[in-house]
N, C-alpha and C positions, 0 to 999 in steps of 0.2 A: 887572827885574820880569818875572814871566811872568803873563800872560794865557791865562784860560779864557773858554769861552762856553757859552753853552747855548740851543740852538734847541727852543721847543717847537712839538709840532704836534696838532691836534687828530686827525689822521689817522694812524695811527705813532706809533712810539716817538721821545721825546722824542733830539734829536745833542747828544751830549758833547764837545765840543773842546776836548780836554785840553793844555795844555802839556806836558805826559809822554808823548803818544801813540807819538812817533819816537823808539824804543829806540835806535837809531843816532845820535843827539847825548848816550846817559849820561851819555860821559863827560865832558861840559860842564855837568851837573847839578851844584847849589851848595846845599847844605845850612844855606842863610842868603839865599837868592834870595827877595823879596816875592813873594807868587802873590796875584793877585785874578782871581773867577769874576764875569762880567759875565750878568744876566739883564735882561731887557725889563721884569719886575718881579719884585719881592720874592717870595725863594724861601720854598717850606715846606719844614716837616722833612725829610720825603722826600727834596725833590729834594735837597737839602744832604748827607742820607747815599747817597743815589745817587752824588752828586757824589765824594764822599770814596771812596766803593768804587770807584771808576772811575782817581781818582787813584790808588789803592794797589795795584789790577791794574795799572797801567801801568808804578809805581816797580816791584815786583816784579819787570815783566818788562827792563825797562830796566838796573838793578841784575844782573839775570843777564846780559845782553849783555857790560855792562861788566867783572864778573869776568872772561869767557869770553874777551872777549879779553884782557885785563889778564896774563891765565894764559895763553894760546894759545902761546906757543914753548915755554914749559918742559913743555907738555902734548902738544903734537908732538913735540918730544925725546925725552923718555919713552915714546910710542906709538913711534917709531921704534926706539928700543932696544928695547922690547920685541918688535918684529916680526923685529927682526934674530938676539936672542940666540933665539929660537921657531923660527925660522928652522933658524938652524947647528944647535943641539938635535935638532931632528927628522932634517936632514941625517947628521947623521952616527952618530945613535942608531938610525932607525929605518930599515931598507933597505922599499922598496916596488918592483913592478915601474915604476912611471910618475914617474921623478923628477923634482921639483921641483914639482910639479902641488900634490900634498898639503901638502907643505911653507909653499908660498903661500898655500894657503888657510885651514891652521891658522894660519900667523903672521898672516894678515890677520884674522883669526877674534880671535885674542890678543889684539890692537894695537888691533883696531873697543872689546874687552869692556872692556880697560883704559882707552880714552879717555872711555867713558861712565862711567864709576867715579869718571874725576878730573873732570870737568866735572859732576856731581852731588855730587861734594865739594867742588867751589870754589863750587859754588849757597850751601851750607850755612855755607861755611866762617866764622869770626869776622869779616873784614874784609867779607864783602858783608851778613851782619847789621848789623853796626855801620851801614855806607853804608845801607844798607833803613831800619833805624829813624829815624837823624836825617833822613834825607831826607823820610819818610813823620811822624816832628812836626813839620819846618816846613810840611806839604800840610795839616796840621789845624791850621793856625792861619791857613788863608786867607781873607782879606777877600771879602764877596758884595755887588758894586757893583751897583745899577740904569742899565742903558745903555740906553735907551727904543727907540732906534732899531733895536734889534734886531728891535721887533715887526713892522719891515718884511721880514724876513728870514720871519720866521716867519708871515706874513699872505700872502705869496709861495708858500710850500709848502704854504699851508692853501688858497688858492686854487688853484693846480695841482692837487687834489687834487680836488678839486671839478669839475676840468673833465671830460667824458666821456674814457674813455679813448682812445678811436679819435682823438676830434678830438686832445687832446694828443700822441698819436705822433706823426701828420701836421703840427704845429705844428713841432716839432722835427726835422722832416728837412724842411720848405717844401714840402709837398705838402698840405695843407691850408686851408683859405678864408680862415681867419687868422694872423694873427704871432703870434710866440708874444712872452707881455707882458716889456716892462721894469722891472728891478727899482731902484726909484725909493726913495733911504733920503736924507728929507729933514733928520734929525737933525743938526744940523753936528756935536755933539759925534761922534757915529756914525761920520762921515765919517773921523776920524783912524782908525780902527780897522778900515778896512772891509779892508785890504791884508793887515792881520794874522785877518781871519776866516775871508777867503778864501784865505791859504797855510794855515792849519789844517783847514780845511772842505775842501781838495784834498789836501791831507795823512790827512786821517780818512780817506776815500773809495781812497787809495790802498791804505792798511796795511788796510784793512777789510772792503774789497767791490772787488777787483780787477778782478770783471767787470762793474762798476757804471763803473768808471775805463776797461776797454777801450772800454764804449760810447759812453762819454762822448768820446771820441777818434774814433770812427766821426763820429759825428752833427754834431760839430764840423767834419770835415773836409769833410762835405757841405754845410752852412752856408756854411763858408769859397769854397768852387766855388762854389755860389751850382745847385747842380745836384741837382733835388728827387728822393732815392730813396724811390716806392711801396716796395720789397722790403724797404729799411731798416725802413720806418715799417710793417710787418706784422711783421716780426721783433720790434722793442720791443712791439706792441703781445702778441704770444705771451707773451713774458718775462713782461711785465707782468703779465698773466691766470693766470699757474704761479705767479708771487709770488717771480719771479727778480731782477726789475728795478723799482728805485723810481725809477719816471718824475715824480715833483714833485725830488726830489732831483737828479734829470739835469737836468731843468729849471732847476733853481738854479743846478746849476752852468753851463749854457749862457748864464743872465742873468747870471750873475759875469764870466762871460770875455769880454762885452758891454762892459763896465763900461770 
């Protein structure tokens, strides 16, 4: 079974935690897998076609991985033959004063045009359609379970968000008057799931906002020391103010790794 979630936030755009989001597991993808999308309550329309548009950019992009590699030796084969026969061709067709220069460049030139030729024809081709659609009707025939306990997740980042920005920076690198709060998910049923939110929820944040994930490594590691940086905590709070950095989400993820 794969498992979604969905965190909404009164502040922000609602996070999708897709079971599709890591194109690098494709080709473990089963076109007969149960998927259920878990929300704190009962979805509307919207979110349900948000949901489904989210899963289909993801099979999309996942589905091309998997051709791409699936195809990858016979398509470096082929660019390599091609660079080579481009190669001897110009060698010994075309005389220039600077040999070998030109020659490298047009066969590299060949080799770059034909590999993007076959790798936008293995996108297209019949087996990754075929893979694309059944994969994408079994994502439209997914169950939307209520898992209540999420509302703590979400009542988490609705409260971070709320906190003044200065005092939250400083919460998060220990140079501030307060801790920053515990994320407390009293749901037992919640509880089995919390392992699988939070590898999707570090997983979102990696494929998505990479510089959302370097900070979060920063700010951790000051935690960890236990050694408060003023410099850090003016830094997040700049991000924050440009709209670089979503400091209730850093937030969560520093009460997740608490956990």
């Amino acid at each position: 079974m794969k498992k979604g979630y969905i965190l909404r936030r009164t502040k922000g755009q609602s996070i999708y935690l897709s079971p599709f989001q890591n194109t690098a597991t494709s080709a473990t993808w089963s076109t007969e897998e149960e998927i259920v999308w878990h929300a704190s309550t009962v979805l509307n329309t919207k979110e349900k076609d948000d949901i489904l548009f989210t899963l289909y950019k993801h099979i999309d992009r996942g589905v091309d991985r998997w051709i791409q590699d699936a195809r990858y030796l016979p398509r470096l084969l082929l660019c390599a033959l091609a660079f080579l026969v481009t190669y001897f061709f110009f060698s010994l067709a075309v005389r220039d004063p600077i040999p070998m220069v030109d020659e490298l460049l047009i066969a590299g030139f060949v080799a770059f045009l034909l590999g993007m030729f076959l790798s936008s024809r293995d996108k297209k081709s019949d087996l990754a359609m075929k893979k694309r659609l059944e994969i994408k009707q079994n994502a439209s025939r997914a169950d939307f379970v209520v898992l209540e306990g999420l509302e703590s997740y979400e009542k988490y980042l609705d409260d971070m968000a709320f906190i003044d920005t200065i005092e939250l920076a400083d919460r998060l690198v220990l140079s501030g008057s307060g801790e920053l709060a515990e994320l407390v998910v009293k749901d037992e049923h919640t509880l089995s799931h919390q392992d699988e939110i939070a590898r999707l929820l570090f997983e979102f944040i990696r494929i998505n906002d990479k510089r959302l994930y370097y900070w979060y490594e920063k700010v951790l590691q000051v935690r960890l020391t236990q050694k408060r940086d003023i410099s850090l905590s003016a830094r997040l709070l700049k991000l924050s103010i440009d709209q670089h950095l979503d400091l209730p989400v850093l937030a969560l993820m520093i009460a997740i790794s608490k956990q």
